[in-house]
C-alpha positions as a Markdown table, in Angstrom:
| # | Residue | x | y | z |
|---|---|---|---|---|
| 1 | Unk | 22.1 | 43.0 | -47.6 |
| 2 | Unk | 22.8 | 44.5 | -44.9 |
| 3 | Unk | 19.5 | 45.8 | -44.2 |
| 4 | Unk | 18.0 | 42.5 | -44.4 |
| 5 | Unk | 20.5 | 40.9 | -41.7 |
| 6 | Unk | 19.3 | 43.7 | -39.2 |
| 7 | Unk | 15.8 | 42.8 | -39.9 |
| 8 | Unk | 16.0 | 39.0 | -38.8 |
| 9 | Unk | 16.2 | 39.9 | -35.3 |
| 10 | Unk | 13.6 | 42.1 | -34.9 |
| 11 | Unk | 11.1 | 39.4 | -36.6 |
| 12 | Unk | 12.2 | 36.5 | -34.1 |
| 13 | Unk | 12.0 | 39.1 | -31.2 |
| 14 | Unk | 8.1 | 39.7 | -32.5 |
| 15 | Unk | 6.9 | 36.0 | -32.5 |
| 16 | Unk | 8.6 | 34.9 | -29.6 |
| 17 | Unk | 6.9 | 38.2 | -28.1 |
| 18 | Unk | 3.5 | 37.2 | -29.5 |
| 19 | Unk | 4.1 | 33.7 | -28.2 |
| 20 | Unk | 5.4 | 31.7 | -30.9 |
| 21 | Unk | 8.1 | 29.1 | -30.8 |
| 22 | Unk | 10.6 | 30.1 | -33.6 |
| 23 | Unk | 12.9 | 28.1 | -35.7 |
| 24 | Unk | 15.3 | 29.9 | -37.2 |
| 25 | Unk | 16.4 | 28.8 | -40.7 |
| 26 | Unk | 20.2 | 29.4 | -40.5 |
| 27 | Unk | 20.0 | 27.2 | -37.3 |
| 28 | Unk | 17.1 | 25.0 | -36.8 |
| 29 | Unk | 15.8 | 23.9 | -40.1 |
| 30 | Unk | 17.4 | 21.3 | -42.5 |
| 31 | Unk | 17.1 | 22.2 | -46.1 |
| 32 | Unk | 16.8 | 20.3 | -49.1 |
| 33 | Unk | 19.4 | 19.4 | -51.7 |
| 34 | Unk | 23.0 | 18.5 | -50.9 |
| 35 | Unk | 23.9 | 21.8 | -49.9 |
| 36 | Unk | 20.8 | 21.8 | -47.9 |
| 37 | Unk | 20.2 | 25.1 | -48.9 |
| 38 | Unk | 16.5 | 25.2 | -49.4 |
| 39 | Unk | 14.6 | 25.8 | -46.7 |
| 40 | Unk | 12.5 | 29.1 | -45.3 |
| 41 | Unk | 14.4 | 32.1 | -43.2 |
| 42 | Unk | 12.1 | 31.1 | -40.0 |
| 43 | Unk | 9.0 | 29.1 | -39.2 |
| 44 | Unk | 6.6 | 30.5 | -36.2 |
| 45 | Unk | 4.2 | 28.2 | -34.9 |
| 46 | Unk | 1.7 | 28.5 | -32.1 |
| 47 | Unk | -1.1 | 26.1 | -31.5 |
| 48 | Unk | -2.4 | 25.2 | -34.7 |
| 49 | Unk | -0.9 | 28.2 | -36.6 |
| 50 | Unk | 2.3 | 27.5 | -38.5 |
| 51 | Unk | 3.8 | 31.1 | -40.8 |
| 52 | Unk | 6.8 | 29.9 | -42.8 |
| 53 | Unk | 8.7 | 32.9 | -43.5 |
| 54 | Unk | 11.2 | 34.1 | -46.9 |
| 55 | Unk | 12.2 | 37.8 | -45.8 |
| 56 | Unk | 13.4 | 39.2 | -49.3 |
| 57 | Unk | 15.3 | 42.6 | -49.9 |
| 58 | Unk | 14.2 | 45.2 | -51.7 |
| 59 | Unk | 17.2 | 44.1 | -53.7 |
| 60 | Unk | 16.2 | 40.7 | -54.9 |
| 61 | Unk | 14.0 | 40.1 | -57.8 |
| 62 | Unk | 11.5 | 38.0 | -58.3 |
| 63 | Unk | 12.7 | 36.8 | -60.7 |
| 64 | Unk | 15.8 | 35.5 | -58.3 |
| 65 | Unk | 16.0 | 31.8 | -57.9 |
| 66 | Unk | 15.2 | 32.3 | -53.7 |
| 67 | Unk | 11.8 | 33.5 | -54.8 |
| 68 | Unk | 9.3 | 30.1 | -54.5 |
């Protein structure tokens, strides 16, 4: 895991780069369910353009139940 914990930062340093306003999901975005636990790893946005973002390691099947 990691891996995929060294890759969140370089993602938000590319949007915000590019131009986007980034929410990050740890921090900015309220999930769903009690646990609110839910929710994407980021959403960009920029203008009209919205990316909602599930960064998944090589590790995780699809099968997993963070796979939507």
């Amino acid at each position: 895991m990691s891996g995929k914990i060294k890759f969140y930062p370089k993602v938000k340093k590319s949007f915000i780069e590019a131009g986007y306003e980034y929410y990050d999901g740890d921090e900015d975005i309220k999930g769903k369910t009690r646990q609110h636990r839910r929710k994407p790893d980021y959403i960009a946005v920029k203008g009209d353009q919205i990316i909602i973002g599930e960064i998944k390691s090589p590790n995780e099947p699809p099968t997993s139940g963070s796979w939507r």
